[in-house]
MIROZA-233370 format. One record per atom (N, C-alpha, C, CB): residue in three letters; atom name; x, y, z. Coordinates in steps of 0.1 Angstrom, whole numbers, plus 5000, padded with zeros to 4 digits. Glycine has a CB too. Layout:
! residues N
REC  residuo  atomo  X  Y  Z
REC  ala  CA  X  Y  Z;
...
END
This chain:
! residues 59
REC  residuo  atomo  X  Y  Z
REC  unk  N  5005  5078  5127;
REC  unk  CA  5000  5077  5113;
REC  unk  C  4986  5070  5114;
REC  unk  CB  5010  5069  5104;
REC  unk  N  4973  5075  5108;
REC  unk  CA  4962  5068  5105;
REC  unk  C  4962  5057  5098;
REC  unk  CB  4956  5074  5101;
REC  unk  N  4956  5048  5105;
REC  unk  CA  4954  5035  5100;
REC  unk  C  4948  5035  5089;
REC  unk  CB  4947  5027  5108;
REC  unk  N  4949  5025  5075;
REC  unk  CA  4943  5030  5065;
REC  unk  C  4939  5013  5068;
REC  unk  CB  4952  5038  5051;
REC  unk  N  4926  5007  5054;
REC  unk  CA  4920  5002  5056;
REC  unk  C  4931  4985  5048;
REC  unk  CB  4906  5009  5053;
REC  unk  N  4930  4976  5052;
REC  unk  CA  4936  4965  5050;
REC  unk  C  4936  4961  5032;
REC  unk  CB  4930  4955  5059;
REC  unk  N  4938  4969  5024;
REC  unk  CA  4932  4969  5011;
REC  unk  C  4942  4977  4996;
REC  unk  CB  4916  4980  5014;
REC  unk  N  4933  4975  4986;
REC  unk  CA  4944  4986  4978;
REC  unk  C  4944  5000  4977;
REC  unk  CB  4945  4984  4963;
REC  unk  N  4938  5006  4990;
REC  unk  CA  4937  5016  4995;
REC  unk  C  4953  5022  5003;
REC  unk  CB  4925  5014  5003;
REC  unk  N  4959  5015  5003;
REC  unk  CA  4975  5014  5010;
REC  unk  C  4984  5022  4996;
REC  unk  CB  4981  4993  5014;
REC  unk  N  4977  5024  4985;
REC  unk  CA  4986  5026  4974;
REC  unk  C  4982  5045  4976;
REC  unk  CB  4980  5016  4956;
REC  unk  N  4973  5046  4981;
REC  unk  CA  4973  5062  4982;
REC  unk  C  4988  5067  4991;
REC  unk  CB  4956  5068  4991;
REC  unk  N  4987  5058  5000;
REC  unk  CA  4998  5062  5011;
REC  unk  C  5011  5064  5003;
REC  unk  CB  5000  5051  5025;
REC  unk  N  5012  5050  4995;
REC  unk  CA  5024  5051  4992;
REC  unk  C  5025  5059  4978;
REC  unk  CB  5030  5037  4992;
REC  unk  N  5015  5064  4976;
REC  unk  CA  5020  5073  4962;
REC  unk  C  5027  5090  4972;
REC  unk  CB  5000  5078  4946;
REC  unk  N  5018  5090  4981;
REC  unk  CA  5022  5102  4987;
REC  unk  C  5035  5104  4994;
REC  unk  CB  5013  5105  4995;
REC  unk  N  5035  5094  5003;
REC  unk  CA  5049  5092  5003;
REC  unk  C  5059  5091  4996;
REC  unk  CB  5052  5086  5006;
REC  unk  N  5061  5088  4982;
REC  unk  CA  5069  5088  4971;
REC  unk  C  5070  5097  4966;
REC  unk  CB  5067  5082  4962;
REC  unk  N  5058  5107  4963;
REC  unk  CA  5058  5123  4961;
REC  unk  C  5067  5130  4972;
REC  unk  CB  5043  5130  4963;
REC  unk  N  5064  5131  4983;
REC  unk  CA  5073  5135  4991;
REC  unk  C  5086  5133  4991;
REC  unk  CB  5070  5132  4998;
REC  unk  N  5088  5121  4991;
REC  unk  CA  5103  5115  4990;
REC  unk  C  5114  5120  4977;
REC  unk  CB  5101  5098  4989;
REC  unk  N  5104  5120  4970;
REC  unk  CA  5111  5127  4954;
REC  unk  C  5115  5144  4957;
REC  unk  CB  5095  5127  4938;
REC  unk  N  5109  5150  4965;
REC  unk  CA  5110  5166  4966;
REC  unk  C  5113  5168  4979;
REC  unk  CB  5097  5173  4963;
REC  unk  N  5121  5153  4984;
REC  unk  CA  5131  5161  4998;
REC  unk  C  5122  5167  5008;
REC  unk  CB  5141  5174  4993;
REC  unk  N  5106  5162  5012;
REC  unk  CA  5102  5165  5019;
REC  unk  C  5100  5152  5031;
REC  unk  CB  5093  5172  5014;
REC  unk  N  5094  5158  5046;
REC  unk  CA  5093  5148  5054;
REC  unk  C  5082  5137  5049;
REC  unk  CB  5090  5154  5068;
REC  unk  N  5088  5127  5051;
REC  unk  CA  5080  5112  5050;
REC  unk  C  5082  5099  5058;
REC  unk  CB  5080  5106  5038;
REC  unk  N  5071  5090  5057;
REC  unk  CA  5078  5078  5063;
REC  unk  C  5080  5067  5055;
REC  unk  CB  5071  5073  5073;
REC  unk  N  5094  5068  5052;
REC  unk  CA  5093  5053  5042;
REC  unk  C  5090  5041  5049;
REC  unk  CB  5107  5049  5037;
REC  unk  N  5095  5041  5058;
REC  unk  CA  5090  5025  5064;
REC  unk  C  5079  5023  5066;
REC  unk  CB  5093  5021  5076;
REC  unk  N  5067  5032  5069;
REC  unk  CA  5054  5028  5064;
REC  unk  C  5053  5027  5054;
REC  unk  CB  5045  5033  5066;
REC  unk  N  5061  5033  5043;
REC  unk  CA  5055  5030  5025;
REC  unk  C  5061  5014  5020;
REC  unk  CB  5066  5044  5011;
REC  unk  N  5075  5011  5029;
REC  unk  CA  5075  5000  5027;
REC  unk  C  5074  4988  5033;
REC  unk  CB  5082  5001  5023;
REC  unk  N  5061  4989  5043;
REC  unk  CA  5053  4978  5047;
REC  unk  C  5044  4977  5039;
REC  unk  CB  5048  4977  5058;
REC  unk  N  5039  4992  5034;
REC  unk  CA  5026  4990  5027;
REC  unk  C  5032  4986  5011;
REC  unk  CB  5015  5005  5028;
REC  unk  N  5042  4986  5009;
REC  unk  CA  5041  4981  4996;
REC  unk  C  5044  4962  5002;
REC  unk  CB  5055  4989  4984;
REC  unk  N  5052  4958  5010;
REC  unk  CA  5048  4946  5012;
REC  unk  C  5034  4939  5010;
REC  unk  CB  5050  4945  5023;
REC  unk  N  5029  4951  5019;
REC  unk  CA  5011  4943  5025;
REC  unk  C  5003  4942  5013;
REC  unk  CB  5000  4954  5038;
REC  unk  N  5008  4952  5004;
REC  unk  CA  5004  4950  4988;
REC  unk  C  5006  4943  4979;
REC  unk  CB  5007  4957  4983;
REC  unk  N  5020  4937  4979;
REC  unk  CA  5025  4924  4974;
REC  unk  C  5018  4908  4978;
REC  unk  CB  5039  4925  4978;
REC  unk  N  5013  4914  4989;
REC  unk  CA  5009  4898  4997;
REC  unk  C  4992  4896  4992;
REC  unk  CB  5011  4898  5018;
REC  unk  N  4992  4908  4983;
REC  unk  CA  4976  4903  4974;
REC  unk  C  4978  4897  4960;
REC  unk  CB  4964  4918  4971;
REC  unk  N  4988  4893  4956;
REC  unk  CA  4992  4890  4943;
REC  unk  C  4987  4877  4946;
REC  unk  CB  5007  4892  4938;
REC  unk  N  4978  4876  4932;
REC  unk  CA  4974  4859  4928;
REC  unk  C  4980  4853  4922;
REC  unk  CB  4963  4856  4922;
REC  unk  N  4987  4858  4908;
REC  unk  CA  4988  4850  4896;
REC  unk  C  4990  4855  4882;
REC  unk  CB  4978  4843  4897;
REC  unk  N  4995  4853  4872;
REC  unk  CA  5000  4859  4864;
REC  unk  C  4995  4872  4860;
REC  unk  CB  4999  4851  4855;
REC  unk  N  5001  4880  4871;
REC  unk  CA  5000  4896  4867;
REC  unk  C  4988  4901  4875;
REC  unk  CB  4996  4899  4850;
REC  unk  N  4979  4892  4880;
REC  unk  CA  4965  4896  4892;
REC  unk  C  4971  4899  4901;
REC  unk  CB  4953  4886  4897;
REC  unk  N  4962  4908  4909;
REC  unk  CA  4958  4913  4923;
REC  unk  C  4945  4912  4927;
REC  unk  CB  4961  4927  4925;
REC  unk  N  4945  4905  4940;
REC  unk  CA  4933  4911  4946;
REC  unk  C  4930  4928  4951;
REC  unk  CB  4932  4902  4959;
REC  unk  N  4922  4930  4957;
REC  unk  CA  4917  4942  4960;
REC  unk  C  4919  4943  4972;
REC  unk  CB  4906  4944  4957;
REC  unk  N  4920  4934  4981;
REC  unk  CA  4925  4930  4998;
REC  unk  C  4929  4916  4999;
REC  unk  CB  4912  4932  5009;
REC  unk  N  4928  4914  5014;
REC  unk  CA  4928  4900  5019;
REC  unk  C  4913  4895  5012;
REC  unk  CB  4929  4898  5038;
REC  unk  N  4917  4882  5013;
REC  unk  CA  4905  4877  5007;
REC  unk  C  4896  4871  5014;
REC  unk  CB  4908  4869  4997;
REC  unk  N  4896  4872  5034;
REC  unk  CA  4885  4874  5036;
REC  unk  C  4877  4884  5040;
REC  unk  CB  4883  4868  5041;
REC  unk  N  4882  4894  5039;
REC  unk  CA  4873  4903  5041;
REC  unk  C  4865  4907  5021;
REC  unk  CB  4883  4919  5052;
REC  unk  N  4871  4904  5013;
REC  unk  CA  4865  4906  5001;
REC  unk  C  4874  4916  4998;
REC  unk  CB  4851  4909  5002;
REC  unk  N  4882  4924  5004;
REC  unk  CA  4888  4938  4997;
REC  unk  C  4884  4947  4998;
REC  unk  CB  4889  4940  4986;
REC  unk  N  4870  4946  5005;
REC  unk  CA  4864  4958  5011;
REC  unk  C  4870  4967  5023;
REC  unk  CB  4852  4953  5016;
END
C-alpha cells in the first residue's frame, strides 16, 4: 500500500476504504483502522483537530 503523508490526508484512504467496504469489495481495514487511529492522535481539544503532527506543521 502507498505510503500516504503523516497528515489529514489519511482521511482520503479511509473514505475509500469505507466505500469499498460498504459494497463488498476488496479492502484493507486494518490500514483504515490505523489511519483512523493516527487521526485521532491529532485531536487537541474541544472538538479541534490539527491538520498533522505538530511538528512537521501538518504539512
Amino acid at each position: 500500500m502507498p505510503s500516504l503523508h503523516e497528515n489529514n490526508w489519511l482521511f482520503f484512504r479511509v473514505m475509500v476504504n469505507v466505500g469499498l467496504r460498504s459494497v463488498g469489495a476488496h479492502h484493507d481495514w486494518a490500514t483504515t483502522q490505523t489511519d483512523l487511529e493516527r487521526l485521532e492522535s491529532f485531536y487537541e481539544r474541544d472538538g479541534w483537530y490539527t491538520d498533522g503532527p505538530a511538528a512537521d506543521g501538518g504539512w
